[in-house]
C-alpha positions in Angstrom: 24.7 -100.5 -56.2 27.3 -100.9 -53.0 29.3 -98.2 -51.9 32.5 -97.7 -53.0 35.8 -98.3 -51.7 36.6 -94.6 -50.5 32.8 -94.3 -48.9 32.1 -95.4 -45.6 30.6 -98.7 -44.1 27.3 -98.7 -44.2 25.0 -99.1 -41.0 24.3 -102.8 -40.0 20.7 -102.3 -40.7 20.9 -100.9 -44.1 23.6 -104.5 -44.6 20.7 -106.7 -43.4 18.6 -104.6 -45.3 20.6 -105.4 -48.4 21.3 -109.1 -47.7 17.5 -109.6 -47.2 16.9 -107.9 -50.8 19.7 -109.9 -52.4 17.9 -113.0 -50.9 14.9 -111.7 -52.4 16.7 -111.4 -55.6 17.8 -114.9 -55.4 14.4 -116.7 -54.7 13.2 -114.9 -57.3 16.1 -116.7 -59.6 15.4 -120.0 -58.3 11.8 -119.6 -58.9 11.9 -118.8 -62.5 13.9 -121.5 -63.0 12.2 -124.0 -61.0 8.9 -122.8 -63.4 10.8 -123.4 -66.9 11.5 -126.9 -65.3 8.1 -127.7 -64.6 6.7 -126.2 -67.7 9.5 -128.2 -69.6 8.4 -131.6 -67.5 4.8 -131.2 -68.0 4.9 -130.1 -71.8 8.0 -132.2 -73.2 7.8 -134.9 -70.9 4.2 -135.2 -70.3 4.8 -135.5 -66.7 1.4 -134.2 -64.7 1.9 -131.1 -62.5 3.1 -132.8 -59.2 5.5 -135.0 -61.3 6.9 -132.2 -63.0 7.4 -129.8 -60.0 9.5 -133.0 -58.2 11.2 -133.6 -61.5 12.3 -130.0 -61.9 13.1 -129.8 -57.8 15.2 -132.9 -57.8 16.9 -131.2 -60.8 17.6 -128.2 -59.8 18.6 -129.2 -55.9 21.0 -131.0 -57.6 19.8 -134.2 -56.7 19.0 -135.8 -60.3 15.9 -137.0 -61.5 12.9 -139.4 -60.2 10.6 -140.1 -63.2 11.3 -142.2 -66.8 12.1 -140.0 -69.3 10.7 -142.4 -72.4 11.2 -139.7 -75.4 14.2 -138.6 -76.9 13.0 -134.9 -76.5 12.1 -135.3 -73.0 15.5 -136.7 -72.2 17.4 -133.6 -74.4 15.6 -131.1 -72.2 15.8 -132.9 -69.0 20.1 -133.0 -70.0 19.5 -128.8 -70.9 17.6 -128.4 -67.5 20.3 -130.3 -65.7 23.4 -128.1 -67.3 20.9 -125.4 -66.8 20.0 -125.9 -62.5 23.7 -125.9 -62.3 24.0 -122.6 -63.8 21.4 -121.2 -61.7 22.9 -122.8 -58.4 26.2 -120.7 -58.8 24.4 -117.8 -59.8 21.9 -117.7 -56.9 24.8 -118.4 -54.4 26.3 -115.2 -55.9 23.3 -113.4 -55.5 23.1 -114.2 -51.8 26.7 -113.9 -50.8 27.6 -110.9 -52.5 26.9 -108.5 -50.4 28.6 -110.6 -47.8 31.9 -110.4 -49.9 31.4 -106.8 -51.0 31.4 -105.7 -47.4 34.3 -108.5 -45.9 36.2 -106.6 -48.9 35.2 -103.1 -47.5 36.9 -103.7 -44.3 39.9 -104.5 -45.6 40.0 -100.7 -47.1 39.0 -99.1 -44.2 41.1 -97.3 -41.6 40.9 -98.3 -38.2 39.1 -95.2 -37.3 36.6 -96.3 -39.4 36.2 -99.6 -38.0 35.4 -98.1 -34.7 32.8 -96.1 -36.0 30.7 -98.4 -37.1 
């Protein structure tokens, strides 16, 4: 998917071009996993739909959660969801900043020649 060490730097639109599909990538992520928490609040928890989608938000910006949790079921998948957003957090910041990384790295492998070029 990126270039490789001995290729050129690629063009600063086809970078932005890539950042903005990696950022696509992520939302995507975050998405899926904000709609398993909902699901999970509305169906295990019995939250309603606006409950739920706060519930599962709070979780997964890291924030902890608003509503009672009065079954034991509901409380093992809100502890799962929890271990679960954090997961997701690292993961989407990778998304996003990889190609960021990738290409900080590429300089470093370039001659200066190559720099100027681009």
């Amino acid at each position: 998917m990126f270039e490789s060490r001995t290729a050129p730097l690629i063009p600063r639109h086809a970078f932005l071009r890539r950042m903005v599909t990696f950022f696509g990538l992520a939302i995507v992520v975050a998405a899926m996993a904000l709609a398993i928490g909902v699901l999970g609040y509305h169906f295990i928890a019995g939250f309603g739909w606006i409950d739920s989608l706060l519930n599962a938000s709070m979780i997964l910006g890291g924030m902890g959660p608003v509503g009672e949790l009065n079954s034991d079921a509901a409380k093992l998948f809100a502890s799962f969801y929890a271990l679960f957003s954090g997961l997701v957090f690292i993961s989407v910041m990778g998304i996003v900043l990889a190609p960021a990384a990738h290409r900080a790295l590429h300089l470093f492998h370039l001659d200066e020649q190559d720099i100027n070029k681009s």
